[in-house]
Structures are given as structure tokens and as C-alpha cells.
Backbone as a ProteinNet text record, in pm:
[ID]
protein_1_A
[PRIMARY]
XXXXXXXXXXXXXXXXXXXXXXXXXXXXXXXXXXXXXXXXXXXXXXXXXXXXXXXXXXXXXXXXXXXXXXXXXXXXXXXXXXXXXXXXXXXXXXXXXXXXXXXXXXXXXXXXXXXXXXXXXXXXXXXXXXXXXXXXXXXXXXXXXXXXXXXXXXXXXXXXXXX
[TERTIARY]
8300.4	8263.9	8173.3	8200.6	8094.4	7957	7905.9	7747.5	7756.8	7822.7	7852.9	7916.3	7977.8	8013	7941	7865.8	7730.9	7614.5	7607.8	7523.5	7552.3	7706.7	7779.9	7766.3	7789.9	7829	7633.4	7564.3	7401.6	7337.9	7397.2	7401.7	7469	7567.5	7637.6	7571.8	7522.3	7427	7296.8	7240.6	7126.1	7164	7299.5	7298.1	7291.4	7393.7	7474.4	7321	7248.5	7068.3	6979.5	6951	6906.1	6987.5	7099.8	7178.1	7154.6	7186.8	7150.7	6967.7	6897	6751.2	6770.5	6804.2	6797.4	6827.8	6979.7	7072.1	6947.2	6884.5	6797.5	6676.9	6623.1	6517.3	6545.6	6694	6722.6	6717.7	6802.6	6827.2	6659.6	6540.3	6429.8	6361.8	6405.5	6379.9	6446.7	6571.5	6592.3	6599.4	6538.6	6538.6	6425.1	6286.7	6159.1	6214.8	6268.7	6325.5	6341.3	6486.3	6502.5	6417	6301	6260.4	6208.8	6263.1	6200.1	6185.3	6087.8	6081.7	6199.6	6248.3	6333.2	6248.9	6353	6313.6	6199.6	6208.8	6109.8	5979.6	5992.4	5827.5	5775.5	5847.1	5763.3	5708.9	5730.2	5669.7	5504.8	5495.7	5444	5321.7	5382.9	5271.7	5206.4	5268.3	5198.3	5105.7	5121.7	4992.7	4935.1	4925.2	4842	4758.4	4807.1	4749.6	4647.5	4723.6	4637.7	4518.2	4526.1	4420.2	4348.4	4377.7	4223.8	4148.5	4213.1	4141.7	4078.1	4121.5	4018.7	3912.3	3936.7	3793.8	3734.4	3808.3	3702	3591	3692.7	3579.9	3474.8	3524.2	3444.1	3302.1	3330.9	3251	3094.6	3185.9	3116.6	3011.2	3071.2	3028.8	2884.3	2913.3	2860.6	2775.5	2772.4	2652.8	2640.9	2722.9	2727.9	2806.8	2717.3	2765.9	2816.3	2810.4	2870.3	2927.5	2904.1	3021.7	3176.4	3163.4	3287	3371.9	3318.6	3375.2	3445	3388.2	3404.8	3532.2	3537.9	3630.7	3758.4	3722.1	3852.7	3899.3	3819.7	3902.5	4002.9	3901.6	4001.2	4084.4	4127.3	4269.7	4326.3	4314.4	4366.3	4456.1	4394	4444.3	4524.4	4515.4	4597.8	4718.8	4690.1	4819.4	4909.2	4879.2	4974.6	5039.9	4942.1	5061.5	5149	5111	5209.1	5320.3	5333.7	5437.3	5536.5	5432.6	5515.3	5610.2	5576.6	5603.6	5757.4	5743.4	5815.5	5914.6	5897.7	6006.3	6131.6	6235.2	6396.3	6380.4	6482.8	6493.8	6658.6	6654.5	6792.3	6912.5	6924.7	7054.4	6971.7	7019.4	6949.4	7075.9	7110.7	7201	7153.5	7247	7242.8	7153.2	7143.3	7068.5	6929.9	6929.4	6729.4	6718.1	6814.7	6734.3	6613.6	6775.6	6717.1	6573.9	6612.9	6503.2	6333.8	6360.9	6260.2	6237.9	6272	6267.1	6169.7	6208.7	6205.6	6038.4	6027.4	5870	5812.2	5845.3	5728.2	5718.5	5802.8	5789.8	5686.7	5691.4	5631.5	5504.2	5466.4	5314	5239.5	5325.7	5268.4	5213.3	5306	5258.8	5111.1	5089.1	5001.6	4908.2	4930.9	4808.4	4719.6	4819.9	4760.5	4666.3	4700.6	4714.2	4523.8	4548.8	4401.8	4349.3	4356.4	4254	4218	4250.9	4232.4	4134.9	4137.1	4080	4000.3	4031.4	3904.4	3750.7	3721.6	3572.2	3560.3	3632.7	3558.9	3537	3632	3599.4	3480.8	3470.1	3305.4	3201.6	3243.8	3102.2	3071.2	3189.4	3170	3088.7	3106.5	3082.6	2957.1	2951	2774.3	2676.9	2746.8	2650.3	2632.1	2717.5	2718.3	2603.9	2623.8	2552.2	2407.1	2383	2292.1	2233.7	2292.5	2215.2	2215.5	2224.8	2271.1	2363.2	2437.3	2528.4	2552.1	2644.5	2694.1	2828.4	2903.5	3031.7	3066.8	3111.1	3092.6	3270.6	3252.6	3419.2	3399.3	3556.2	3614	3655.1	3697.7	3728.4	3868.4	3901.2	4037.6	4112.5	4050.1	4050.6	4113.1	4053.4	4054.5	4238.7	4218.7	4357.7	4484.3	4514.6	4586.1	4620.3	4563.7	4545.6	4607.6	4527.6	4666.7	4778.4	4803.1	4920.9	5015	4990.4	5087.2	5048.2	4981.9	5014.1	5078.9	5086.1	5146.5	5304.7	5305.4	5461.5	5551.6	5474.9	5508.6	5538.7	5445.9	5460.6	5559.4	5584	5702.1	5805.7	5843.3	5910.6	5998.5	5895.1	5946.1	6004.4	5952.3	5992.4	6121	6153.1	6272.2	6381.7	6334.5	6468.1	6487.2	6365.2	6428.8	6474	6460	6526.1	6653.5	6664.7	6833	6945.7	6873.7	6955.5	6993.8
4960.1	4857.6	4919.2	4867.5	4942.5	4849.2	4902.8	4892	4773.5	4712.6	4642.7	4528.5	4548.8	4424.3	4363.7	4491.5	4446.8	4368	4394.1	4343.8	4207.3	4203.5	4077.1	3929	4023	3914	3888	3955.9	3933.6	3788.9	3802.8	3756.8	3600.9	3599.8	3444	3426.6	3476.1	3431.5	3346.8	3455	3379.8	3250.8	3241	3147.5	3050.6	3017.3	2936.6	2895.5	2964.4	2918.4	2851.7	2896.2	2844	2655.1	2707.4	2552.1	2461.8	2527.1	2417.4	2389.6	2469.5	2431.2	2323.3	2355.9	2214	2079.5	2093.5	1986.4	1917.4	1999.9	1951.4	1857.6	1935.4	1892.8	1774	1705.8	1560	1521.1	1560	1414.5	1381.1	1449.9	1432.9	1325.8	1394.6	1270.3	1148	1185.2	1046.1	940.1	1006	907.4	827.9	914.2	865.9	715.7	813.7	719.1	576.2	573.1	440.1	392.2	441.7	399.3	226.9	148.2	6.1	-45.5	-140.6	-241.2	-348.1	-427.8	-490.3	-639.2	-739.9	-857.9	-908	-897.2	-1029.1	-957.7	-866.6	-778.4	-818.6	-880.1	-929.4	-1098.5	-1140.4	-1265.1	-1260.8	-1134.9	-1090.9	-1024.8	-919	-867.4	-1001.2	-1139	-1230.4	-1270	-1300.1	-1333.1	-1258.8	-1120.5	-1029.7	-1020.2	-1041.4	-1109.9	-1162.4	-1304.9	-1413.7	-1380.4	-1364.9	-1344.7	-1233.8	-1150.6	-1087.3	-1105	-1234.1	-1299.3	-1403.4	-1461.8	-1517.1	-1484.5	-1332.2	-1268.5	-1235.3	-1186.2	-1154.6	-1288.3	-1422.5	-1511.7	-1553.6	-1530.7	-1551.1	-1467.7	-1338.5	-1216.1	-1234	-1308.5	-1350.6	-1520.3	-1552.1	-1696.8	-1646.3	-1596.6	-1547.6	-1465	-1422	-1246.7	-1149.8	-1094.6	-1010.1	-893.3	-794.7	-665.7	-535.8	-554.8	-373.5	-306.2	-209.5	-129.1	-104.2	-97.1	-102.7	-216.6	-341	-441.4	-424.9	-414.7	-399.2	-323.8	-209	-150.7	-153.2	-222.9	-263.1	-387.3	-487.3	-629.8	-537.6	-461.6	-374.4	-298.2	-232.2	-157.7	-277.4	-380.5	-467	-560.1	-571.1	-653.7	-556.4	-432.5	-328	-305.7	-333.3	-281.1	-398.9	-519.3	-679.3	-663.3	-630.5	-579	-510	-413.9	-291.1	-290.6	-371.9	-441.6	-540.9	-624.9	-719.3	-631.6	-546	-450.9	-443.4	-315.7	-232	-316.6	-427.6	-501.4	-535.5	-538	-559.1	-732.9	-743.2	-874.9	-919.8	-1063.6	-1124.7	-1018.9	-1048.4	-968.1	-831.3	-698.9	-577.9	-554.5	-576.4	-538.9	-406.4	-340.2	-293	-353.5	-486.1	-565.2	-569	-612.8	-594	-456.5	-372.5	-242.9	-183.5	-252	-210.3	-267.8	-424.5	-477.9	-425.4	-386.8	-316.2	-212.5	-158.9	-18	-0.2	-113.6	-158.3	-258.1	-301.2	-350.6	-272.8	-150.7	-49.5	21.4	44.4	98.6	78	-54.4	-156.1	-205.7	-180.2	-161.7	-20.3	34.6	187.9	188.5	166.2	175.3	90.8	-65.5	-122.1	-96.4	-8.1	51.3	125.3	213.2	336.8	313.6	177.3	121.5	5.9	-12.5	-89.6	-10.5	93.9	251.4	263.8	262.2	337.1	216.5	118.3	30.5	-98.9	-64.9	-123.1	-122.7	9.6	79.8	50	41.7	49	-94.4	-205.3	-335.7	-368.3	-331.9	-353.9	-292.7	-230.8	-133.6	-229.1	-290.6	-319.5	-491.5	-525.9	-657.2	-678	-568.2	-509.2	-534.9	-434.8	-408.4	-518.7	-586.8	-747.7	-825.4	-847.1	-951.5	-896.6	-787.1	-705.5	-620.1	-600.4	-523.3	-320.2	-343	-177.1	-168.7	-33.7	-12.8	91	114.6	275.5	249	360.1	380.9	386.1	299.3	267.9	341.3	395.5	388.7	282.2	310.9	179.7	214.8	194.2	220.7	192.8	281.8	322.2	187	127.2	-84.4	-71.4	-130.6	-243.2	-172.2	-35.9	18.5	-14.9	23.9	-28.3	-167.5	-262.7	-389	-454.6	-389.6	-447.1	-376.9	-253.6	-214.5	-271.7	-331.7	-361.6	-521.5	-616.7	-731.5	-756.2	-616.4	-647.6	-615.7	-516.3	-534.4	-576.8	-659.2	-784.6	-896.4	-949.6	-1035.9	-1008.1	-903	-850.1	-878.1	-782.3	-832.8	-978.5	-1042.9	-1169.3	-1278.7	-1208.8	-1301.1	-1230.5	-1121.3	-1043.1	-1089.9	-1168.1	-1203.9	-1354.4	-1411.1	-1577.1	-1545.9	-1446.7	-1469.4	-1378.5	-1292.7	-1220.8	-1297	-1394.6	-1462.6	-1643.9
582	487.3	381.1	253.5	124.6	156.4	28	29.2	-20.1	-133.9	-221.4	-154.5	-24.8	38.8	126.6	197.7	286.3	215.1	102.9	22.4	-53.9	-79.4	-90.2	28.8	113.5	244.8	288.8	270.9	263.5	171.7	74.4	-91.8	47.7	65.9	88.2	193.8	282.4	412.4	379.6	244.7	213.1	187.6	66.6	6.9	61.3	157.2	285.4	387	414.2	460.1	372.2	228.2	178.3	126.7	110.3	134.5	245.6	360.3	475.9	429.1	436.6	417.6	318.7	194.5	69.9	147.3	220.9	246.3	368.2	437.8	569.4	464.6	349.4	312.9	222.1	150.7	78.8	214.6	324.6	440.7	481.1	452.9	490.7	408.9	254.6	165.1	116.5	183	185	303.1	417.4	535	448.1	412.2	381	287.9	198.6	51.1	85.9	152.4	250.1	350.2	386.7	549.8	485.9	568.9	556.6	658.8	682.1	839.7	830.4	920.4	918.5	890.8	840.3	787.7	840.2	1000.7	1072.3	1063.9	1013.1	990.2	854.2	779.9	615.5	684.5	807.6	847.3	893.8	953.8	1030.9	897.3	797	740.6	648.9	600.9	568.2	656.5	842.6	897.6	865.6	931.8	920.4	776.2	658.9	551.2	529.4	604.9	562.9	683.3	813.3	922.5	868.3	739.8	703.9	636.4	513.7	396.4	467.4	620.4	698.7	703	789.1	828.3	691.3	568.4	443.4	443.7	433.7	371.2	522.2	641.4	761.5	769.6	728	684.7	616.5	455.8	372.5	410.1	482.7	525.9	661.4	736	861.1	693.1	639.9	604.3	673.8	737.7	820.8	729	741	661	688.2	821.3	909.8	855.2	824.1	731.2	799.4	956.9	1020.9	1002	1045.1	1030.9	887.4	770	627	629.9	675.3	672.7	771.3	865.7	956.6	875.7	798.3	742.2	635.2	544	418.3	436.4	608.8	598.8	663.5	715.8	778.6	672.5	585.6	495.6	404.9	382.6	319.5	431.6	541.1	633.8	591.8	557.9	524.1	474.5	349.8	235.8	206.7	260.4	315	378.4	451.8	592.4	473	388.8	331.1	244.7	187.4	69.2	129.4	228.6	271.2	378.3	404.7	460	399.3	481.6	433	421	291.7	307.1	392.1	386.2	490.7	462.5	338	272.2	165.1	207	123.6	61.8	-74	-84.3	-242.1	-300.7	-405.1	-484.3	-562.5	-662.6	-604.9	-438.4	-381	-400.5	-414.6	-355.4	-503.7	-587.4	-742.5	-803.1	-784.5	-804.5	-744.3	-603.6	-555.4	-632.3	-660.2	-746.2	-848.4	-906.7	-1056.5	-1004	-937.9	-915.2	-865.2	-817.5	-731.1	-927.1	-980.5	-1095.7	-1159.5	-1196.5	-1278	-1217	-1073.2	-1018.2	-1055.4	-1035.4	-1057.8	-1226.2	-1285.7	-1388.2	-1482	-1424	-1441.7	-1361.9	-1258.1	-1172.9	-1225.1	-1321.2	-1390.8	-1497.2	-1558	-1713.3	-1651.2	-1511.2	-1442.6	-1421.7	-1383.6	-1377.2	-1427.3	-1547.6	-1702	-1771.7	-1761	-1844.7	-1772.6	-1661.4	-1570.9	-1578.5	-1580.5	-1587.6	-1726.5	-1823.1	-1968.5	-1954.4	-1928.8	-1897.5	-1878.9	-1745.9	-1672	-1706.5	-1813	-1885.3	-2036	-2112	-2164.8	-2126.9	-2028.7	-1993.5	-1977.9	-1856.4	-1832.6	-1934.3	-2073.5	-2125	-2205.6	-2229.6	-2320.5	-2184.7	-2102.2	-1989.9	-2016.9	-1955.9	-1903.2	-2010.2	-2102.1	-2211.2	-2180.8	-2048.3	-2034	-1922.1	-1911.3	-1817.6	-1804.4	-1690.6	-1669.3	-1594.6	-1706.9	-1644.1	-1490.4	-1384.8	-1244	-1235.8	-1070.8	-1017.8	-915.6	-934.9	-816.8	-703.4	-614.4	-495.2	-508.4	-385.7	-342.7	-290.8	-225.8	-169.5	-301.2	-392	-537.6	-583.2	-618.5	-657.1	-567.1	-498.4	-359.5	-398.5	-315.5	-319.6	-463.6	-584	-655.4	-679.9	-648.5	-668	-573	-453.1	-394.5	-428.6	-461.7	-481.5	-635.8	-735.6	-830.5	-803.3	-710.1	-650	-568.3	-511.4	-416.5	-487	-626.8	-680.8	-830.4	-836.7	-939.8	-874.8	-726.5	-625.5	-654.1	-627.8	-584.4	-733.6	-804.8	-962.5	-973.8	-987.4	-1045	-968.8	-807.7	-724.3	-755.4	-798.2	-841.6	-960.7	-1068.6	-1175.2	-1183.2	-1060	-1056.9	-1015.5	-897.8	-791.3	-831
[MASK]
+++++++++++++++++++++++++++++++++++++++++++++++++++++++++++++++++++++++++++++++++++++++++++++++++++++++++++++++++++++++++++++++++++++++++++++++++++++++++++++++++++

């Protein structure tokens, strides 16, 4: 055998590996892509929901400030949404899938657009109320929280007005 064929048939081994690797690494992204909970789990992330805007206002009612507690109501109530988000509806067909698409889009993007113009907000407000201020951040809670209630509630308009 030449050099030129050993080196050929080398050349298609790689290729043929590095192919399976690609082909391994879409089926990875697209299990992710698709992964959704099934319907009876968007029932479920509404309790879970609503039983943490309980405990928020129970929290607030009681004065009780633990920072744990604080932070078990705020992933608790981020896990709701989350569940609601990522749940299948009765029928998933082509048009939900899109529509979903098209509201995770359209959160993301007003997420970016509340990032951005949030802090100048509250600086400017500050300093109108209060007479002085300082540029404040926000927490990782506040971002979240509306990104998924702006795409839950995009969500849900784009299907009464597709359907």
C-alpha cells in the first residue's frame, strides 16, 4: 500500500469520527432543544406558583426575615414558573412549538431591553424622590421571574390569538 493511501484512508477515519462526534453532539442538542415536561406538570407548576406567592405574602405578613426561608420561597416560586414554561400543552403540535419559540424570543429580548433600563429607571426616580441616588443592581430573582412571566404570558396571548 502507498503512503498516499495510508494517509488517504487516515484522512476518512478522521473524517468518519469526527462525523459521528458532530452527529452524537446535535442528538445531544437536540434532546436538550426538545426536552419538555408533559401536560399534567403545567397544573402542578401553577400550584407550586401560587403556594409560594402564599408564603411570599405569609413571609411578609408574619416579618419574618431568614435569609433561608427568603431564598427557599424565591427558587420555589422560580421552580413554578419554570415547570409552567417548559410544560407540553394537550395538543404540541408544529404552530405551539412555534409559538413557543417566538415567546421565549420575545422574553429574552425584553429581558435584555429591562436590564438595560431598569437601573437608569430607579436612579432616575431616586433621584427625583430623594434628591440623590446611586446606580443600584438587581438581582438574579427580579431578571428570571420576568423573563419567564413575560414568556408565559406572551405564551399564552399568541395561542388565543393563533387558535
Amino acid at each position: 500500500m502507498s503512503l498516499s493511501k495510508i494517509n488517504k484512508s487516515k484522512s476518512e477515519a478522521n473524517h468518519m469520527e469526527n462525523s459521528t462526534y458532530c452527529e452524537r453532539e446535535n442528538a445531544r442538542i437536540q434532546k436538550l432543544y426538545k426536552f419538555q415536561l408533559p401536560h399534567r406538570y403545567k397544573k402542578v407548576g401553577y400550584f407550586v406558583t401560587a403556594l409560594f406567592v402564599v408564603f411570599i405574602f405569609a413571609r411578609k405578613i408574619m416579618e419574618y426575615d431568614g435569609e433561608l426561608l427568603k431564598t427557599i420561597i424565591k427558587n420555589g416560586f422560580l421552580l413554578g414558573l419554570l415547570i409552567i414554561s417548559i410544560s407540553k400543552e394537550k395538543v404540541e403540535d408544529e404552530l405551539i412549538e412555534s409559538l413557543r419559540t417566538k415567546s421565549y424570543r420575545i422574553a429574552f429580548v425584553l429581558t435584555v431591553a429591562y436590564a438595560v433600563v431598569q437601573p437608569l429607571i430607579e436612579y432616575v426616580v431616586e433621584t427625583v424622590i430623594k434628591g440623590e441616588a446611586s446606580l443600584g443592581d438587581f438581582s438574579y430573582f427580579q431578571v428570571l421571574v420576568f423573563m419567564l412571566i413575560v414568556q408565559i404570558g406572551f405564551f399564552e396571548q399568541l395561542k388565543r390569538y393563533f387558535k
